[in-house]
C-alpha positions in Angstrom: 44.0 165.0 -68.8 43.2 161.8 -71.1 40.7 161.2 -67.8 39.0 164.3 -67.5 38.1 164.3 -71.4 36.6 161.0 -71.2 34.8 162.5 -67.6 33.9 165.1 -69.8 32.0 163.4 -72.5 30.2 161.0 -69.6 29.0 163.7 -67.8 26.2 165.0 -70.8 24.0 163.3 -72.1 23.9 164.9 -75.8 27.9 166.0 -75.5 30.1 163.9 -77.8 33.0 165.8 -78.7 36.1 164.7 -77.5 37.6 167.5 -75.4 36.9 169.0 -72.4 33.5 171.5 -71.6 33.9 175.0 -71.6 33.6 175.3 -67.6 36.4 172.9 -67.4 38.4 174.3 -69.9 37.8 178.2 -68.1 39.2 177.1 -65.2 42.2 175.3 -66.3 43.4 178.6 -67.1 42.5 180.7 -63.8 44.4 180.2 -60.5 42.3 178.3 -57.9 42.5 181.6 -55.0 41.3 183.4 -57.8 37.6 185.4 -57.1 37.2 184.3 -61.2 37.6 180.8 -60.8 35.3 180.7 -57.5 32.7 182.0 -59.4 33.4 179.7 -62.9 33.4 177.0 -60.5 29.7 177.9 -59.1 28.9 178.2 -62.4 25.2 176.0 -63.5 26.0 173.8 -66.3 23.6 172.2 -68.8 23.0 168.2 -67.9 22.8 167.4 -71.5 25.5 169.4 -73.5 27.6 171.0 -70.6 27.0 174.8 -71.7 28.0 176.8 -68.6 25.7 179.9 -67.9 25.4 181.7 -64.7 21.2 182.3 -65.2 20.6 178.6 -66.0 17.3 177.7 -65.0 16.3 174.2 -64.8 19.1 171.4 -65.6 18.9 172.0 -69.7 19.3 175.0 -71.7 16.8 175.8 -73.8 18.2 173.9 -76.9 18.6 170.6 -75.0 15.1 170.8 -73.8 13.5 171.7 -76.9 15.8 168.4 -78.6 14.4 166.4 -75.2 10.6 167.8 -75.9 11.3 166.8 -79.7 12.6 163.4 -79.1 10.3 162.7 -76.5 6.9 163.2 -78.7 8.7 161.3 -82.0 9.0 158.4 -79.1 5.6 158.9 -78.2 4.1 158.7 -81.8 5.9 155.9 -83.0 5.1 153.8 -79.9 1.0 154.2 -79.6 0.8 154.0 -83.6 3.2 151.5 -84.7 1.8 147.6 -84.1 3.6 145.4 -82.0 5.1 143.7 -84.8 7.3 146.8 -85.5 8.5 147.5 -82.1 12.1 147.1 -83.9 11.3 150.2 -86.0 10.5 152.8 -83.5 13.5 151.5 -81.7 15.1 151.9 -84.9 13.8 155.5 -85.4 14.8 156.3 -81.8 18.3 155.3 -82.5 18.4 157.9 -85.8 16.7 160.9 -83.2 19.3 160.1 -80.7 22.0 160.3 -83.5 20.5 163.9 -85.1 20.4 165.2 -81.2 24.5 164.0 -81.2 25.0 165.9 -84.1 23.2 168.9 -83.1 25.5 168.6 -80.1 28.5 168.3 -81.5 27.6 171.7 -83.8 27.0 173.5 -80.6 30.4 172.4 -78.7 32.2 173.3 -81.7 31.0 176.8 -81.0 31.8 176.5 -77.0 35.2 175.4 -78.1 35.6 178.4 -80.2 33.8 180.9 -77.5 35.5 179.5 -73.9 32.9 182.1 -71.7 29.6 181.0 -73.1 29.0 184.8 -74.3 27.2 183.2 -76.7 24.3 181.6 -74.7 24.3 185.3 -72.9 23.8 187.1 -75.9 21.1 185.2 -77.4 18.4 187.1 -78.3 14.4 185.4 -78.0 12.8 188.8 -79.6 10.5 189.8 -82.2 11.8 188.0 -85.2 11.2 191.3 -87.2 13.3 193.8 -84.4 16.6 191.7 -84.4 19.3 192.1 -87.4 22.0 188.9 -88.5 25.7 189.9 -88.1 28.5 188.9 -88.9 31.8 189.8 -87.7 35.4 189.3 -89.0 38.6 190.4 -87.7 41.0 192.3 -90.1 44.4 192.4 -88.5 47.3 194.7 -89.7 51.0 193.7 -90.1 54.1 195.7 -89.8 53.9 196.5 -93.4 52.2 199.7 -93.9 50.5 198.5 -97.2 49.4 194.7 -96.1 47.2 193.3 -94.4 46.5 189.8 -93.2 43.0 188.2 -94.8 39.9 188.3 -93.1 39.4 185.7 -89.9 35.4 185.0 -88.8 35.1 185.8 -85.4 31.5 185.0 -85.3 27.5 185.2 -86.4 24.6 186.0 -84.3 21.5 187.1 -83.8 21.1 191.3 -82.3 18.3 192.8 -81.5 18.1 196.5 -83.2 18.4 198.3 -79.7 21.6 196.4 -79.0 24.6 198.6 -79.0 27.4 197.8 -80.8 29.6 197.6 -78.3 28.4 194.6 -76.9 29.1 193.6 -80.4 32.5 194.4 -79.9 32.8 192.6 -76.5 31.3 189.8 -78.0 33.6 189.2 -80.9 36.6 190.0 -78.5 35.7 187.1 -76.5 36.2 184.8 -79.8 39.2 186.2 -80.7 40.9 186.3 -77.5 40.9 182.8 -77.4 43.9 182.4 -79.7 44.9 185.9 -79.6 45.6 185.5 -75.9 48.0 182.5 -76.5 49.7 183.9 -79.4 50.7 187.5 -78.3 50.5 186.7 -74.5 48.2 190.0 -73.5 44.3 189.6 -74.6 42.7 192.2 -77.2 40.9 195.0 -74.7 37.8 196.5 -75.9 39.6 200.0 -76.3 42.2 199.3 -78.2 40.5 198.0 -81.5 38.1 199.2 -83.8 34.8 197.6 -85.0 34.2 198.6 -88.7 31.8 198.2 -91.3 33.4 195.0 -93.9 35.3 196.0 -96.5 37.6 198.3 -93.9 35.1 200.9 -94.0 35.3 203.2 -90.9 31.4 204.0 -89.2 30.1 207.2 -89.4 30.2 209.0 -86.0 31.8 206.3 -84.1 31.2 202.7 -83.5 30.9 202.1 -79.9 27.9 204.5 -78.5 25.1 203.4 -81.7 23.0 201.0 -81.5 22.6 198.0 -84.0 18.9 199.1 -85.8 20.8 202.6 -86.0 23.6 201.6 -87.4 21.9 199.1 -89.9 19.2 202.1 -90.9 22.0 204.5 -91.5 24.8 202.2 -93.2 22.8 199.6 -95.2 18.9 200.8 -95.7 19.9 204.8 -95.7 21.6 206.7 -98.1 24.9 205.2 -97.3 23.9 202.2 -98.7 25.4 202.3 -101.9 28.7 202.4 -100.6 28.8 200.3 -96.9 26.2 197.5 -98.3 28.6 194.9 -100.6 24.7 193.4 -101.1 24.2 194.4 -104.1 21.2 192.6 -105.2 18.8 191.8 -103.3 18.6 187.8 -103.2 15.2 186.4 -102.2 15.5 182.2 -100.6 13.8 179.1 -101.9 9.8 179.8 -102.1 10.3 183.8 -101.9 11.3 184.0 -98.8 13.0 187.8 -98.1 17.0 187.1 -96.3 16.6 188.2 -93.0 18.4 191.6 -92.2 21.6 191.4 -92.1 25.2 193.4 -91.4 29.0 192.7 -92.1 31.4 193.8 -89.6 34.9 194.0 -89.0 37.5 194.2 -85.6 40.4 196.4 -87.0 43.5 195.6 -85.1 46.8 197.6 -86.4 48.9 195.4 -84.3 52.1 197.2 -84.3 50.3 200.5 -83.5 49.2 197.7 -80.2 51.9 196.8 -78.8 53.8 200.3 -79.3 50.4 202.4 -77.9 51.1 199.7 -74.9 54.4 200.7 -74.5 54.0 204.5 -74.5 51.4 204.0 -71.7 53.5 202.4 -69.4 56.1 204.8 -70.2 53.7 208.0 -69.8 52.6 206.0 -66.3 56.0 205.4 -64.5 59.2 207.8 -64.3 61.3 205.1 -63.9 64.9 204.9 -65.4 64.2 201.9 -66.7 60.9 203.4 -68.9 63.6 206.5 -69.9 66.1 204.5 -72.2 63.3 202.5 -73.9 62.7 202.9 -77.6 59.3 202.5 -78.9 59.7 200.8 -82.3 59.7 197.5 -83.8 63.2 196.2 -84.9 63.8 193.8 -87.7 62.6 191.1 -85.9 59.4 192.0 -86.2 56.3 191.9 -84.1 57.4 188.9 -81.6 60.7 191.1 -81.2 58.4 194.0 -80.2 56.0 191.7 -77.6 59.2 190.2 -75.7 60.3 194.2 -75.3 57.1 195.2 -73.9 56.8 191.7 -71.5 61.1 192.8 -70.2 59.4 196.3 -69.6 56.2 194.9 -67.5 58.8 192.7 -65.2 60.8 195.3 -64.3 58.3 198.0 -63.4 56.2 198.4 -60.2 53.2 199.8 -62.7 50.2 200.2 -60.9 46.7 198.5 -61.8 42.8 199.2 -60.9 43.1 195.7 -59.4 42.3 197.2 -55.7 39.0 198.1 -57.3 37.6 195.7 -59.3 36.0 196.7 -62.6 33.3 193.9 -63.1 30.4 193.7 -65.1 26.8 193.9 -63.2 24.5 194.0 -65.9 24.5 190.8 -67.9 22.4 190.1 -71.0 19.2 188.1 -70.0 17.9 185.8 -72.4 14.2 185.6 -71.8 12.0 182.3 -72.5 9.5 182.9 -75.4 10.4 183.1 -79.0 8.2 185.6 -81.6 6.1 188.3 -80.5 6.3 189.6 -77.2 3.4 188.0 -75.2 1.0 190.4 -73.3 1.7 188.8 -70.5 5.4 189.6 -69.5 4.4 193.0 -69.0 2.5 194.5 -66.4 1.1 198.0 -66.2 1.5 199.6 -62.8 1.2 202.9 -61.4 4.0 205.1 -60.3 5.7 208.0 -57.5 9.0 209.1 -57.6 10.9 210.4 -55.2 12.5 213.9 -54.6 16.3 213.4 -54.0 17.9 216.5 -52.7 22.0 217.0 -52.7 23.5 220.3 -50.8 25.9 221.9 -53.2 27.9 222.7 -50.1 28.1 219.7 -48.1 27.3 216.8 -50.7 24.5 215.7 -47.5 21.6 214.1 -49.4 18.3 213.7 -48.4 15.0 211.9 -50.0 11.6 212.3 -49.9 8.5 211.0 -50.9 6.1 214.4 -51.5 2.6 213.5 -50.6 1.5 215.4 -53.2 3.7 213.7 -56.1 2.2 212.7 -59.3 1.0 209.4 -60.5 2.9 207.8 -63.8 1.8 204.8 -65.5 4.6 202.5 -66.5 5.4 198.7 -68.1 7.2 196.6 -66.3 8.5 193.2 -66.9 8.0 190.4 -65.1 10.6 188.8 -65.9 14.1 189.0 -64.6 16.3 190.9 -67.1 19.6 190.7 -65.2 20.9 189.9 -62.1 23.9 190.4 -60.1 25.0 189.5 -56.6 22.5 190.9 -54.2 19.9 192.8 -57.0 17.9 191.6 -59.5 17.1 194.2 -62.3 13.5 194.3 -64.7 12.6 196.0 -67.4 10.9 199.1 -67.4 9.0 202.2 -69.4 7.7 205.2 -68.2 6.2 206.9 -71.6 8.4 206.1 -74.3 11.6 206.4 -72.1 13.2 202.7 -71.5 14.9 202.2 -68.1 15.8 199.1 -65.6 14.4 198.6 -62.7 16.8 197.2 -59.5 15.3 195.4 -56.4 17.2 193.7 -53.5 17.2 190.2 -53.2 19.6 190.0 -51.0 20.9 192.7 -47.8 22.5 189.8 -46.0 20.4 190.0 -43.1 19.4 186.8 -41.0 15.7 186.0 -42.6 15.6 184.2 -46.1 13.4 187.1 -47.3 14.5 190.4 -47.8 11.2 192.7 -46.6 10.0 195.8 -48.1 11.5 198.0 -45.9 14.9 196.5 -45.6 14.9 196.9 -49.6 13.8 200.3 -49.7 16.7 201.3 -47.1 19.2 199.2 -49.2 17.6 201.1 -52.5 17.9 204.7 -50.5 21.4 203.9 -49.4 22.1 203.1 -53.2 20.7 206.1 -54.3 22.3 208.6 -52.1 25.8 206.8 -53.0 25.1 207.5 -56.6 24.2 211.2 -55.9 27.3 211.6 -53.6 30.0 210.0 -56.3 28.1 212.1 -58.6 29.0 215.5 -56.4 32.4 214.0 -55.4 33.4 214.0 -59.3 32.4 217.8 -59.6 34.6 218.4 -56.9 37.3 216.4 -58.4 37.0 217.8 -61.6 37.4 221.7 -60.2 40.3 220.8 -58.1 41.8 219.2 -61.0 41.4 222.6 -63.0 42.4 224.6 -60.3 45.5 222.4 -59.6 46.4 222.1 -63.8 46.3 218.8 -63.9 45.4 216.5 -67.2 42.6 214.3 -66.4 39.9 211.9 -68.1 36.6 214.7 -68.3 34.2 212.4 -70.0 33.5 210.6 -66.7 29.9 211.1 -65.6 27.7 209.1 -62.6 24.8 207.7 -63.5 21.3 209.0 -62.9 19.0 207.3 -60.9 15.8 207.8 -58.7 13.5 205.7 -56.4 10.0 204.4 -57.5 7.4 202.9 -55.8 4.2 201.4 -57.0 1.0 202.2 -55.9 -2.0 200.1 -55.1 -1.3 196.3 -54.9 2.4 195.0 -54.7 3.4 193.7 -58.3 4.2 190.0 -59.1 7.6 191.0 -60.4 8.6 192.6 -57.0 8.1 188.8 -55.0 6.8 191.0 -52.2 3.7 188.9 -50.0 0.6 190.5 -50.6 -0.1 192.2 -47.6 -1.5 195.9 -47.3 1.5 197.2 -45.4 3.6 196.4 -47.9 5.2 199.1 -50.5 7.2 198.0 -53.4 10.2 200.7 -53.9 12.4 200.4 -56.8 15.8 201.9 -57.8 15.3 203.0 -61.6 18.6 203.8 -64.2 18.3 204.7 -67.6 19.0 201.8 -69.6 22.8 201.4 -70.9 24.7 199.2 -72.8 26.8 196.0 -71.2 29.9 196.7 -72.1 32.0 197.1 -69.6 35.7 199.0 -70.1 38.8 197.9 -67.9 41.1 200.9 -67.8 44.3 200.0 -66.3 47.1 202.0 -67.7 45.1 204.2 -69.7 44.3 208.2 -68.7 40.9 207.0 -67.5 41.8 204.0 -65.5 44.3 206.9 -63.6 41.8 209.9 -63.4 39.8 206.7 -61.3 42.3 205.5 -59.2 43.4 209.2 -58.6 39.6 210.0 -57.7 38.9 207.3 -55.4 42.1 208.8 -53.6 40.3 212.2 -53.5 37.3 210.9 -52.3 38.9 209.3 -49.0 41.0 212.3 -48.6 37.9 215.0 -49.2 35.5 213.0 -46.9 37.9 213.7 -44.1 39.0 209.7 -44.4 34.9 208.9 -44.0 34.2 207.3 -47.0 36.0 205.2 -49.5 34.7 204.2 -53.1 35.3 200.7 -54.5 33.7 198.2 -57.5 33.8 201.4 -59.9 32.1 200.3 -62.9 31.7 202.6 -66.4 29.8 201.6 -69.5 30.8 203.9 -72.7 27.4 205.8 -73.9 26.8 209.0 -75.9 25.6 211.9 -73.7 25.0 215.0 -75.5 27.0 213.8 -78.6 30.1 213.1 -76.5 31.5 209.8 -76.2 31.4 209.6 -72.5 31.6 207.0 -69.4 29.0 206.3 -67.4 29.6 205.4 -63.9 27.4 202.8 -61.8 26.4 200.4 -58.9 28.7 202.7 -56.9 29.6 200.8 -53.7 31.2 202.5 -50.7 32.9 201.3 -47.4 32.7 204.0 -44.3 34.0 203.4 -40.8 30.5 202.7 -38.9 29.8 200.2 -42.0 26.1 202.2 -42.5 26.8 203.7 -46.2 24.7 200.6 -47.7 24.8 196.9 -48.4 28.2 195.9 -48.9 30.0 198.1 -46.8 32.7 196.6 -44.7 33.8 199.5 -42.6 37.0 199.7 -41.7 38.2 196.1 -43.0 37.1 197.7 -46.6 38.6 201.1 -46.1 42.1 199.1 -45.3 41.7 197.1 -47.9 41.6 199.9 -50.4 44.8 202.0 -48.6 46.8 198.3 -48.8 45.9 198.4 -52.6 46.3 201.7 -53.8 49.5 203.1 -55.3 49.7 206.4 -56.4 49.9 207.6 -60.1 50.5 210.4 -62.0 47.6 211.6 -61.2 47.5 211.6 -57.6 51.2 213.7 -57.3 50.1 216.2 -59.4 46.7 216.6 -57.5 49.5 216.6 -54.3 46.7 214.4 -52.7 47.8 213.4 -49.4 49.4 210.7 -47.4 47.9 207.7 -46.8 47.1 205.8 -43.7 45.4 202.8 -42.2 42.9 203.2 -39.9 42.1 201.5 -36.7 38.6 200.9 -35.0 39.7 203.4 -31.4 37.1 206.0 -31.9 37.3 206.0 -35.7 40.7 207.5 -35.5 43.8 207.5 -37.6 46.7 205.1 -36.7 50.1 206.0 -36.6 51.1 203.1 -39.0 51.7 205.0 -42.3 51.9 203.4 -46.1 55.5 202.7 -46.8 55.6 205.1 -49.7 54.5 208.7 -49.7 51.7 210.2 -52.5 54.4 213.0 -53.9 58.1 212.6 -54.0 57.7 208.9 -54.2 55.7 208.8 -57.3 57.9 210.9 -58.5 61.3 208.9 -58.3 59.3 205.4 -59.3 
């Protein structure tokens, strides 16, 4: 270990604490089969103080290089200016810029240390000084007496710009305290079990997770709330009259008993085991480590099943984009618009698309720059009036040539499309048969809109499509949503999900099997609500999109799934594998049975 610390500090430049980087440290704590540690270990790191960030451009982050740009010009000065005679002084002076850079270095490791993922770099916002908002978060964290609490830990400052939602906020600040939460308590904080508040305990006004941050801010600490959520009570002006920058205290609430005891219930609530049937939820004098070694005996002994057969991972990832101050007029482009017409039979969920010759023309704004990317699209900004969206474009199909061409991304976008308006009728489906059957489910599940754009006139720059007159760019456009990403294992949602993917295998006549669900929490119509996206599918003539893998996929998904609660009262059916004779079911059937083996786990 002594090794790899000393590795560690060689390997950057400006890096001089003693301890390993964040990449290093990541992946010490992640099996090597692991899809996680695969990807930390592809992860880009910065040459001069090892920050590891999976949009990296370049060999430095953008601190490093501005230090390096710094550094560079001081050199510069000091040599053409200084005679020859005092050579030994701009050495001298190099030495002391070399030592500030160090320092600087060692400030930002100290925050790696204390933020293992790098959220931080991801999160940085390089926006219009005057549209971002300072905030600070702490984590209040309730004992097992009723009337006490435990003081106040920082779990962080940063920059947000006011359209920020606060749930990224809340992922954020998770991220910090996980750190040591994760090795105290042995289970990790998840987003939906803890409450972000206001500082000073006090609760947010119509919920925290949907709002954004300028709403929040204009409603709590400018509005007529102020007087009693802003603990700013004068109004203190910096050296020269300079106005402190907005800013917002926050709080994580965690009532740690009500944790581990909510955990408890919903692995109870989950399985009908005998061993779930004698347990009694509540603490004992021991206290709250008595409590955690009850619930880690209870997760041994049960068979409880997780979403881990479908992956809930995180697409969207937050971009930080390379100008500070004002927007320049140059990272947006105007172009003009058609949508498509996207129809979907009520009876038969058979969608078809069109592009009307007679469609209207819309102007819109779109970024150049890359906002987010994910595995195989790359996603923009975009406006259309005063409506915000994102923009998605294939950069990858996995086809043969380097390049993907206009018309292989327009099928990939159409297949895309038509998998989000399918899930989309699926879940009406499954909703119905779940009232018809009386069963309890999650409701507040929606799929995400979506349509297809494409730009006409002259290809834009930001599609990276050659010039020539033949070619159309088409793009997949989403409203705009926040990042935050909920994983639901155990919970009524994480179920209704599993239970739903069931239904969708068993409704399409075993044609078509949903996998990678993803849901982002949003407000829709005043309802806190989840959002469905990115919808990947897996058919048995692999031709529902990119990333289908036919029959190998479908398998994959039958080997994985268990069935809940959910799925026996639904008395959705048995499930087999299937085998590539003529698309046909094999007579090899899942050890367990959807119904009466549920029922006796």
């Amino acid at each position: 270990m002594a090794k790899m610390v000393l590795a560690a500090v060689a390997s950057f430049s400006t890096r001089t604490s003693p301890s390993l980087c964040a990449k290093c440290q990541k992946l010490s704590l992640l099996a090597e089969s692991s899809d996680e540690y695969i990807t930390w270990k592809n992860m880009k790191q910065c040459s001069g103080c090892g920050l590891a960030w999976k949009h990296l451009s370049g060999t430095l982050c953008g601190r490093c290089a501005s230090a390096s740009d710094v550094a560079s010009k001081a050199q510069t000065i000091l040599m053409t200016t200084l005679p020859a005679s005092t050579q030994s002084t701009a050495h001298l002076a190099k030495i002391a810029i070399d030592t500030s850079q160090q320092s600087r270095a060692h400030t930002m490791d100290a925050r790696l240390n204390k933020e293992l993922s790098g959220i931080a770099a991801a999160k940085a916002n390089h926006c219009d000084a005057e549209q971002t908002i300072m905030v600070s978060v702490g984590c209040r964290i309730k004992g097992r007496k009723s009337k006490h609490e435990n003081a106040v830990i920082d779990s962080g400052t940063g920059t947000w710009a006011r359209d920020d939602y606060l749930s990224e906020i809340l992922v954020h600040a998770l991220s910090t305290l996980n750190t040591d939460w994760g090795k105290n308590h042995g289970l990790d904080l998840a987003i939906d079990k803890v409450e972000l508040r206001m500082a000073g305990n006090c609760k947010i006004i119509d919920g925290p997770v949907p709002g954004t941050v300028g709403e929040v801010y204009d409603h709590h600490i400018t509005g007529d709330l102020a007087a009693f959520y802003n603990h700013e009570k004068s109004k203190k002006k910096k050296a020269g009259g300079m106005k402190v920058p907005p800013h917002m205290e926050m709080e994580v609430y965690v009532d740690k008993e009500k944790l581990f005891l909510k955990y408890l219930k919903q692995l109870q609530s989950a399985t009908s085991s005998s061993n779930s049937s004698g347990l009694k939820c509540h603490a004992h004098a021991g206290g709250d480590s008595l409590l955690c070694f009850v619930l880690f005996l209870f997760l041994a002994k049960i068979n409880f099943t997780t979403v881990d057969g479908l992956p809930l991972q995180l697409s969207f990832l937050r971009s930080t984009l390379p100008f500070t101050g004002s927007i320049q007029s140059s990272t947006f482009v105007k172009i003009s618009l058609q949508r498509a017409e996207a129809f979907c039979d009520a009876a038969t969920g058979q969608v078809q698309i069109a592009w009307l010759s007679d469609a209207a023309f819309e102007d819109g704004l779109l970024n150049t720059s890359i906002f987010a990317e994910g595995t195989t699209k790359k996603v923009h900004q975009l406006s259309i009036g005063t409506t915000l969206f994102v923009a998605k474009q294939f950069y990858d199909v996995g086809s043969v040539g380097p390049i993907v061409t206009a018309n292989e991304n327009e099928v990939g976008l159409s297949n895309d499309l038509i998998r989000l308006k399918s899930a989309s009728w699926f879940l009406d489906k499954f909703k119905s048969y779940s009232k018809d059957k009386g069963v309890e489910i999650a409701k507040d599940i929606i799929v995400s809109e979506g349509f297809l754009i494409r730009e006409d006139g002259p290809v834009s720059t930001a599609s990276g499509l050659p010039p020539p007159s033949n070619n159309v760019a088409v793009w997949l456009v989403e409203p705009r949503r926040t990042t935050a990403v909920f994983k639901y294992s155990g919970t009524l949602i994480g179920m209704t999900l599993h239970a739903f993917c069931h239904f969708v295998f068993d409704f399409s006549n075993h044609k078509l099997v949903l996998a990678d669900l993803q849901g982002s929490p949003m407000t829709v119509q005043g309802k806190e609500t989840i959002v469905l996206f990115d919808i990947m599918t897996h058919s048995p003539t692999s031709d529902s999109g990119v990333g289908d893998f036919g029959l190998e996929g479908i398998n994959k998904f039958i080997d994985q799934h268990k069935c809940n609660l959910v799925c026996a009262g639904l008395k959705l059916s048995q499930i087999k594998n299937l085998v590539n004779d003529d698309n046909e079911e094999s007579v090899s059937d899942k050890d367990e049975t959807n119904g009466s083996d549920t029922a006796d786990k």
